[in-house]
VOBALO-225088 format. One record per residue (C-alpha): x, y, z. Coordinates in Angstrom, 1 decimal, padded with zeros to 4 digits. Layout:
! VOBALO-225088
> xx/yy/zz
> X/Y/Z
...
END
This chain:
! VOBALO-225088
> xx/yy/zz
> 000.0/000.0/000.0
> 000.8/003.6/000.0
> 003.6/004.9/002.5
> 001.9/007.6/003.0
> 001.5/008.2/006.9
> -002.1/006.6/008.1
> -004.5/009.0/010.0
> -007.0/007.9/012.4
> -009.9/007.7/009.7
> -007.2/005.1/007.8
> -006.5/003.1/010.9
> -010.4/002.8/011.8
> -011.5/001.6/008.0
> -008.3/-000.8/008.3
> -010.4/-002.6/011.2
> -013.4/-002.1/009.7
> -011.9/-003.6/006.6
> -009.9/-006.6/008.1
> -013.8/-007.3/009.7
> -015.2/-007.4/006.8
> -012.4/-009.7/004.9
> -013.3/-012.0/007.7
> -017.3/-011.6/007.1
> -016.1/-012.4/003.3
> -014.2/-015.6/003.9
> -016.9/-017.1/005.9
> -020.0/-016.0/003.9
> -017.9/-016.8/000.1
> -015.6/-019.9/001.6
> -012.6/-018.1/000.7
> -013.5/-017.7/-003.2
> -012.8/-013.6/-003.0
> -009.1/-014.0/-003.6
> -010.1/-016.3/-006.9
> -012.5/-013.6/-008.2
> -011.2/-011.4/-011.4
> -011.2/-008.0/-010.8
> -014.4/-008.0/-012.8
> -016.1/-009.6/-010.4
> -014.6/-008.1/-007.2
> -016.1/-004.7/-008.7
> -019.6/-006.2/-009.0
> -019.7/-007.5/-005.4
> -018.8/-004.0/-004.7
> -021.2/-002.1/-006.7
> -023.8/-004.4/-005.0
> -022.8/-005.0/-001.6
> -024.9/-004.1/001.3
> -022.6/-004.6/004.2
> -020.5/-001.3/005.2
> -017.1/-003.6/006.2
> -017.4/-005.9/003.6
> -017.3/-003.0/000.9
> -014.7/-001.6/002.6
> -012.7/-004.8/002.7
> -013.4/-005.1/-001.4
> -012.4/-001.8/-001.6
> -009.0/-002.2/000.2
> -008.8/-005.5/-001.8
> -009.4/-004.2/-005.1
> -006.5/-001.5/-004.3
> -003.9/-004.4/-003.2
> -004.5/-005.9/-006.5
> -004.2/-002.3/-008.0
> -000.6/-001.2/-007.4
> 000.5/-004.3/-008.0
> -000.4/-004.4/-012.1
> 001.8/-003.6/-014.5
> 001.1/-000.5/-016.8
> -000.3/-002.9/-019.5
> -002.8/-004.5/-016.8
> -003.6/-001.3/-015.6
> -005.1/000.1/-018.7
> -006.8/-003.7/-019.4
> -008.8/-003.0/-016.6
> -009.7/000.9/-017.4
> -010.7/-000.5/-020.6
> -013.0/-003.0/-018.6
> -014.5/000.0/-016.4
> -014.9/001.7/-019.9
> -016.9/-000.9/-021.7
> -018.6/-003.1/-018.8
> -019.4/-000.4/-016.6
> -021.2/001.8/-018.8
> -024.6/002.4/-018.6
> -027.1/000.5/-020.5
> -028.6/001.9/-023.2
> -031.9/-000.7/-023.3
> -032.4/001.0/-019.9
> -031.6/004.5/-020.9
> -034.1/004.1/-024.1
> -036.8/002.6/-021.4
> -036.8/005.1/-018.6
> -036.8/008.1/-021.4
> -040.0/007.1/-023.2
> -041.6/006.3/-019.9
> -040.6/009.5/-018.2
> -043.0/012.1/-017.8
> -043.6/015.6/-016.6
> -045.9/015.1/-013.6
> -043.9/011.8/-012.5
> -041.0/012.8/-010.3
> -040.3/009.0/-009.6
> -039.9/008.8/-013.5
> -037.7/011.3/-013.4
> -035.4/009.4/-011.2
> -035.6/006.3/-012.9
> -034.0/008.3/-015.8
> -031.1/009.8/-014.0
> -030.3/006.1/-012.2
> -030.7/004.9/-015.7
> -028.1/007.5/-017.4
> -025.5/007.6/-014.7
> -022.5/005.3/-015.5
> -022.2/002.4/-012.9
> -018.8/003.4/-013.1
> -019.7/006.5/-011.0
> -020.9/004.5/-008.0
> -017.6/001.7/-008.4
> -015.6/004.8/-008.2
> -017.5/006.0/-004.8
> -017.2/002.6/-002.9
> -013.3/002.3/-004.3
> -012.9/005.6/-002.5
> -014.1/004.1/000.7
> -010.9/002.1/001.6
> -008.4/003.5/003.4
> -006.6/006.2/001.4
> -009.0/005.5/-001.3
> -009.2/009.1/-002.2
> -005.3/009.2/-002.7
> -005.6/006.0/-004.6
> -008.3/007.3/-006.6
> -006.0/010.4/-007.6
> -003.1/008.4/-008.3
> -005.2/005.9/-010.7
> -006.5/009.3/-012.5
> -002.8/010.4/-012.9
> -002.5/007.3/-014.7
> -005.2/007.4/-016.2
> -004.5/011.1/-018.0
> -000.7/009.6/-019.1
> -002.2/007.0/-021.6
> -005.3/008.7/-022.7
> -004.0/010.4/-025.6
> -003.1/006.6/-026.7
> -005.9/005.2/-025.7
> -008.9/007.9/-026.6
> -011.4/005.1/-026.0
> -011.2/005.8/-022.2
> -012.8/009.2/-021.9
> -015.4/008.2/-021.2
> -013.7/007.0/-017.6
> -012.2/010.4/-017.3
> -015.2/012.3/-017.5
> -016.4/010.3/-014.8
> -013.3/011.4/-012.6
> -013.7/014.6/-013.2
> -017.3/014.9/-012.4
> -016.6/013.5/-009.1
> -013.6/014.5/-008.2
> -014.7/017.5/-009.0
> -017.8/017.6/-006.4
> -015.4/016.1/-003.9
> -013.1/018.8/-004.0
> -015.3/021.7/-004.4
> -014.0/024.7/-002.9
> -016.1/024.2/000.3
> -014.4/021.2/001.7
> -010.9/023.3/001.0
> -008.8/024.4/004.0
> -006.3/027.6/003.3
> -003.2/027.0/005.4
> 000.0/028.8/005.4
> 003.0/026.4/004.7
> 006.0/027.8/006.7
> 009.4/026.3/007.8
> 007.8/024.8/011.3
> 005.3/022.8/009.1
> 004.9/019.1/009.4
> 008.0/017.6/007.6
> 005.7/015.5/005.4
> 004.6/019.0/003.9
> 008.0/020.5/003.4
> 009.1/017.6/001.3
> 005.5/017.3/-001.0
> 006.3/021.3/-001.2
> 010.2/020.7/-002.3
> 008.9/018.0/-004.8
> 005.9/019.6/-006.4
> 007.4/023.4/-006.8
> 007.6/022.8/-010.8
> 007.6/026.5/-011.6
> 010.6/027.6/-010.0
> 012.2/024.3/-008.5
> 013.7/024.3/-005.4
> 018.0/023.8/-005.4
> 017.7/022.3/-001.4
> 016.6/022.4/001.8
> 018.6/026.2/002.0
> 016.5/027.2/-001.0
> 013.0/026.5/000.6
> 014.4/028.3/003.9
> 014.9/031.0/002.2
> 011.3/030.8/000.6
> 009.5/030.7/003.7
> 010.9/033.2/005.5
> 009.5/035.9/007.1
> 009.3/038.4/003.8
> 007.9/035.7/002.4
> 004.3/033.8/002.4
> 002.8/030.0/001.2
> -000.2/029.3/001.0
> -001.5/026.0/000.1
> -005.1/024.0/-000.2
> -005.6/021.3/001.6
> -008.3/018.6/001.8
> -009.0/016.4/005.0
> -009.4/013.5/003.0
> -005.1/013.9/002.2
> -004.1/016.1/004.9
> -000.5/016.0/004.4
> -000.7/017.1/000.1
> -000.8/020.2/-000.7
> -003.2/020.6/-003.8
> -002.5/024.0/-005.0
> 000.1/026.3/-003.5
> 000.9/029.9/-003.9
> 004.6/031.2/-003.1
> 004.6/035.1/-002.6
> 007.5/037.4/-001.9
> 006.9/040.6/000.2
> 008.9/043.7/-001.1
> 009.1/047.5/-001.9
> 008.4/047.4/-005.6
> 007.0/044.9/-008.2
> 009.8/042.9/-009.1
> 010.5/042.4/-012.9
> 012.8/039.1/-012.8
> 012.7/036.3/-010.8
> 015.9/036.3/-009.8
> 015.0/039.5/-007.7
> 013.2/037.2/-005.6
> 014.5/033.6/-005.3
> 017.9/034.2/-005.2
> 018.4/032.0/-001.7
> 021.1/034.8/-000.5
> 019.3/037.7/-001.3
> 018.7/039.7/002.3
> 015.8/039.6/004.4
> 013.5/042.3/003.2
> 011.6/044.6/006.2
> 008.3/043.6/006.7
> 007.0/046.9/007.6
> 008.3/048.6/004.6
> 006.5/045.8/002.2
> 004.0/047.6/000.3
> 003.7/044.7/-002.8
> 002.7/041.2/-002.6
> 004.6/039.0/-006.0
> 003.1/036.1/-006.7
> 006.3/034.2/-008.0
> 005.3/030.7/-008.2
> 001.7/028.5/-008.5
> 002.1/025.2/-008.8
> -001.2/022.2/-009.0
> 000.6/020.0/-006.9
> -001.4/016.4/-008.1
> -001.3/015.7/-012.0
> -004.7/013.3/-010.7
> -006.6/016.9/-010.1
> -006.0/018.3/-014.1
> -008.8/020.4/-014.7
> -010.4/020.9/-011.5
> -009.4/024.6/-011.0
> -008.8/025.4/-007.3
> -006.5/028.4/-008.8
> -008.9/031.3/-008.8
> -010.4/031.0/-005.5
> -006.3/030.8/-004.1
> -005.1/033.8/-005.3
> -008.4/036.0/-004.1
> -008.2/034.6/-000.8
> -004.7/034.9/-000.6
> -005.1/038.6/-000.9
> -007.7/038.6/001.8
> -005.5/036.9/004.2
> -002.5/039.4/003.2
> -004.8/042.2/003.6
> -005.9/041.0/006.4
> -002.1/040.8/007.9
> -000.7/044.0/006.4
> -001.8/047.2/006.2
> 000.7/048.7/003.6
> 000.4/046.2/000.9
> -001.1/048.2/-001.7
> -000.1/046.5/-005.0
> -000.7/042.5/-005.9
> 001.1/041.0/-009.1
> 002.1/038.3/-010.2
> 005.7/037.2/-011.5
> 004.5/034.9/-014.5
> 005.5/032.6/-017.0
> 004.9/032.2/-020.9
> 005.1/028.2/-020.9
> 003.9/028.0/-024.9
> 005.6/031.3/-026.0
> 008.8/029.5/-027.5
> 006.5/026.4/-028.9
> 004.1/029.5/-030.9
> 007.1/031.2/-032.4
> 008.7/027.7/-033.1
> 005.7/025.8/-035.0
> 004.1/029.0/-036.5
> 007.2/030.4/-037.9
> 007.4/027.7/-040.0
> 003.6/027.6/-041.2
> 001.3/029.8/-043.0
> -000.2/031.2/-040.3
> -002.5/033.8/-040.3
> -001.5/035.3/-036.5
> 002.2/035.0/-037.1
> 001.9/036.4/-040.6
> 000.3/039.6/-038.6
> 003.2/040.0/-036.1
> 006.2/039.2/-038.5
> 004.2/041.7/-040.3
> 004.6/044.2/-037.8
> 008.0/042.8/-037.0
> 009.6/041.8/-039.7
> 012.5/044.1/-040.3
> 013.8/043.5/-036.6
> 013.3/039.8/-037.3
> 015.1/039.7/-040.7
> 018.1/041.9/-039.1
> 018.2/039.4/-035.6
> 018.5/036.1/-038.2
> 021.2/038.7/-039.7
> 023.1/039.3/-037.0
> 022.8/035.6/-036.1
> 023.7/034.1/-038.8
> 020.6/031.8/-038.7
> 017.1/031.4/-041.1
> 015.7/030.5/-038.3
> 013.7/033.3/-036.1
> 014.0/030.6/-032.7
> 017.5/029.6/-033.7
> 018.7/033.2/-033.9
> 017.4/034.3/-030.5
> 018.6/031.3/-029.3
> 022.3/032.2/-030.7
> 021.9/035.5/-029.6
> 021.2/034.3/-026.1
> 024.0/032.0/-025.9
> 026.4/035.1/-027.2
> 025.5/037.6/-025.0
> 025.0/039.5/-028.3
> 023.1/042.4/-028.9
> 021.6/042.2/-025.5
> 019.5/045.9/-025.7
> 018.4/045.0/-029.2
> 017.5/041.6/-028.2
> 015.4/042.3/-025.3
> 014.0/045.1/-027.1
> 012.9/042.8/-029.9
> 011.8/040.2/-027.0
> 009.5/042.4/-025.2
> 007.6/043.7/-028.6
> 007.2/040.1/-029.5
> 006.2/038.4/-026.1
> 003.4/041.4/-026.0
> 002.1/040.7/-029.2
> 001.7/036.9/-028.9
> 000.4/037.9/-025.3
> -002.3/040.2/-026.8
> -003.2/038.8/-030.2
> -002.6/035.0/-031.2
> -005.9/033.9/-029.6
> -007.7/030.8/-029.4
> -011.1/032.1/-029.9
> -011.3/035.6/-028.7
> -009.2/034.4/-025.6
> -005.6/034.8/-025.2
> -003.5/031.1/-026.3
> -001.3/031.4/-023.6
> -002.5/029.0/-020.6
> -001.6/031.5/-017.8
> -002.1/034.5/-019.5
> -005.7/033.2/-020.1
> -006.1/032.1/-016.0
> -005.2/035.5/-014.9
> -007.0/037.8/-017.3
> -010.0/035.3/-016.6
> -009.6/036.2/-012.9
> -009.8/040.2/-013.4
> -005.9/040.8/-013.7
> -004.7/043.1/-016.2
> -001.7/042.5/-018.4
> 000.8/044.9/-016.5
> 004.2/044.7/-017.5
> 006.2/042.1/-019.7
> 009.7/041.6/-018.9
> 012.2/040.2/-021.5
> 014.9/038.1/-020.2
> 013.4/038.1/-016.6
> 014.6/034.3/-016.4
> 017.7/033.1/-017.6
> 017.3/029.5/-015.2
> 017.6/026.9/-018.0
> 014.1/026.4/-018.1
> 013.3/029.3/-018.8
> 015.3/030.0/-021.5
> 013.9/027.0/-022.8
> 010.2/027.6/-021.9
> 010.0/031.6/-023.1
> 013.4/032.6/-023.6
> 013.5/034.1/-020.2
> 009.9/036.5/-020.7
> 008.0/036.8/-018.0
> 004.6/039.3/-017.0
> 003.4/040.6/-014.4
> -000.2/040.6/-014.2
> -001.6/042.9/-011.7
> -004.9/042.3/-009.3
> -006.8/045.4/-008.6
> -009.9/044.9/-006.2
> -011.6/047.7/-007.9
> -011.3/046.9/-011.3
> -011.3/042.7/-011.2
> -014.7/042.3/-011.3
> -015.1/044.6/-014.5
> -011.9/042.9/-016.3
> -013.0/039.5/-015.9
> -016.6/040.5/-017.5
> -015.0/042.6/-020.4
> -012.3/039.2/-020.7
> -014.4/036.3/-020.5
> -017.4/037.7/-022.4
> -015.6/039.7/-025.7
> -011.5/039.0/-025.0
> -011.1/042.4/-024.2
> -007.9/042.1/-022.5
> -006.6/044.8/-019.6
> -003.7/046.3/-020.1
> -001.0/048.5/-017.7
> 000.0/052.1/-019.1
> 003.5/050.7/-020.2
> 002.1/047.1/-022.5
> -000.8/049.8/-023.6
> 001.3/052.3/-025.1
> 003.7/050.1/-026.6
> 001.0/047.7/-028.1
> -000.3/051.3/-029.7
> 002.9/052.0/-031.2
> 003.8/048.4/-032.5
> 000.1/048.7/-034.3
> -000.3/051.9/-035.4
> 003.5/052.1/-036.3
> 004.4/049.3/-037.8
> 008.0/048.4/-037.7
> 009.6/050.1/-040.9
> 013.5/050.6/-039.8
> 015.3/048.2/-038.0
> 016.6/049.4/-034.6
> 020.3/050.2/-034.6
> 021.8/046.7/-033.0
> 023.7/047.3/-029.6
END
């Protein structure tokens, strides 16, 4: 089983569950161990008795983490076909359903729901079922663009999972360095953003200029599933390596007047697309607010995770949104594969990067570019760009971008080093999100607003003298 540490709920359904093996063996003569897994998940579905389920739960997990990859999608193929519902019964209960019968009504929804749904609740009734349950979704999302067939599983998952970790039963904690050791290290190993060098590094992260806040569910006390790191300081920071520098002095907290948020991270891959995200960062602000006065500015410090893959693919194609900005561009481009030496637009920045070349002229050409892939290559009327699209959906406004603001390998990698700050303004979030999510309008900072006007109404005509 898991090594996660077992809380008191665990130990109780372990007796309840070692009961209920026992109830098995003497009602069954033994025969449960013979049983396919099939079978073990019919028993479920219909069992009465609360131990015994739980002991068939427990059971069915055993068997579980000890398949194989290849066994482990035989059997999500089995929950896929011989757990759907049945479509006699659908066909039945829809052409006897009527208005003034609520009972037929019911019969309907019993008849439509998968039986999947209801194998999924009593497998979540062993101990650590929920955990298990996650982990078998995380599995489940690695081989589903091989195996397509099995959607129809996820979007049972994520119906469920996502009542079961609806923002009610969320707890807001702060994560600092006299939290449970068992936090610390799930904080250490999910930081993807922005990861963590050591034990030094996530000192320096939690301490006292700086805030985490994490989501936590009682069913998986010890995991983090979404955390926020934030950095308190005097001025919105434009690079990351302003803040995460692990030497970088101890800022004063009474002189903080602006909260970064640097790094969010969905800890658990098994949660994909149930956002928790949105509800963080607001109530993050209400807790800061709450604790300092003098913060008077929130932003974020933000990535451009597909930035490098647009200007990669579409560079290469006919299309109609990089057409528009090599339009606009396209002397500064010509004169940076120039000075390169490259025909390549990504191979040329990339050259330019490893030179320390032509760094003004560079970042220059960096920034125009990052703000118009921010602002128009949309999918829809909504920006491309994952996180870009999260925080202008929240009521941020695009407030600065930042060329070379990361040189960490990654980074480089992921965006050439751009990062953007998008700022949260209580009075104006409600009013962005509404403009964003209903016509795309996107919110823009003084600084992106007057340099999107001049990239658009000036197009680029005269390359910039190279540094």
């Amino acid at each position: 089983m898991s090594m996660r540490k077992k809380s008191w709920l665990d130990r109780v359904l372990n007796s309840l569950a070692d009961r209920g093996r026992d109830l098995l063996r003497t009602k069954h003569k033994g025969v449960v161990a013979q049983i396919t897994d099939a079978q073990l998940c019919q028993r479920l579905i219909q069992g009465k008795g609360e131990a015994s389920n739980i002991a068939l739960a427990r059971d069915f997990w055993l068997r579980w983490i000890e398949k194989s990859d290849e066994d482990k999608i035989d059997f999500l193929y089995q929950m896929s076909v011989d757990f759907d519902p049945s479509p006699a019964a659908i066909k039945a209960a829809s052409q006897a359903y009527r208005v003034e019968d609520p009972d037929a009504l019911r019969r309907l929804i019993e008849a439509v729901e998968p039986p999947r749904q209801e194998l999924i609740r009593r497998l979540n009734m062993a101990p650590e079922g929920t955990a298990h349950l996650i982990e078998m979704r995380s599995f489940l999302l690695s081989v589903l663009k091989e195996h397509p067939r099995l959607r129809n599983v996820d979007y049972d998952f994520k119906a469920l999972l996502s009542s079961w970790f609806n923002r009610g039963f969320l707890v807001l904690k702060r994560i600092d360095w006299h939290s449970p050791a068992a936090v610390l290290e799930k904080l250490m190993q999910y930081e993807a953003v922005h990861p963590m060098s050591g034990w030094d590094d996530m000192r320096r992260r939690l301490s006292e200029d700086r805030r985490c806040y994490a989501f936590f569910h009682p069913a998986i006390p010890d995991d983090p599933l979404i955390f926020v790191e934030v950095a308190l300081t005097q001025s919105v920071s434009r690079s990351i390596h302003e803040v995460i520098n692990p030497d970088l002095p101890v800022n004063a907290l009474q002189q903080a007047n602006t909260a970064i948020f640097y790094s969010i991270n969905n800890a658990l891959d098994g949660l994909r697309g149930i956002s928790f995200g949105n509800f963080l960062i607001k109530q993050v602000v209400t807790e800061l607010q709450r604790e300092f006065d003098g913060l008077e500015t929130f932003s974020t410090l933000s990535p451009m995770p597909t930035f490098r893959r647009f200007v990669d693919q579409y560079s290469r194609e006919t299309n109609e949104q990089w057409v528009a900005i090599d339009q606009l561009l396209n002397v500064r481009i010509a004169e940076c594969c120039r000075l390169a030496n490259k025909t390549s637009i990504s191979e040329a920045i990339d050259a330019l990067i490893d030179s320390n070349a032509h760094e003004v002229f560079l970042s220059e050409l960096l920034q125009d570019l990052s703000l118009l892939y921010l602002t128009q290559v949309k999918r829809g009327v909504h920006a491309l760009d994952p996180v870009a699209h999260f925080h202008l959906s929240n009521g941020a406004e695009l407030f600065l971008v930042n060329p070379l603001a990361n040189k960490a390998k990654h980074g480089l990698k992921e965006s050439w080093g751009c990062m953007v700050n998008y700022r949260y303004d209580i009075e104006t979030m409600i009013s962005n999100h509404e403009s964003y999510v209903t016509d795309g309008v996107i919110a823009l900072g003084d600084e992106p607003q007057a340099q999107l006007d001049r990239l658009l109404d000036k197009p680029d005509s005269s390359a910039k003298k190279a540094s």
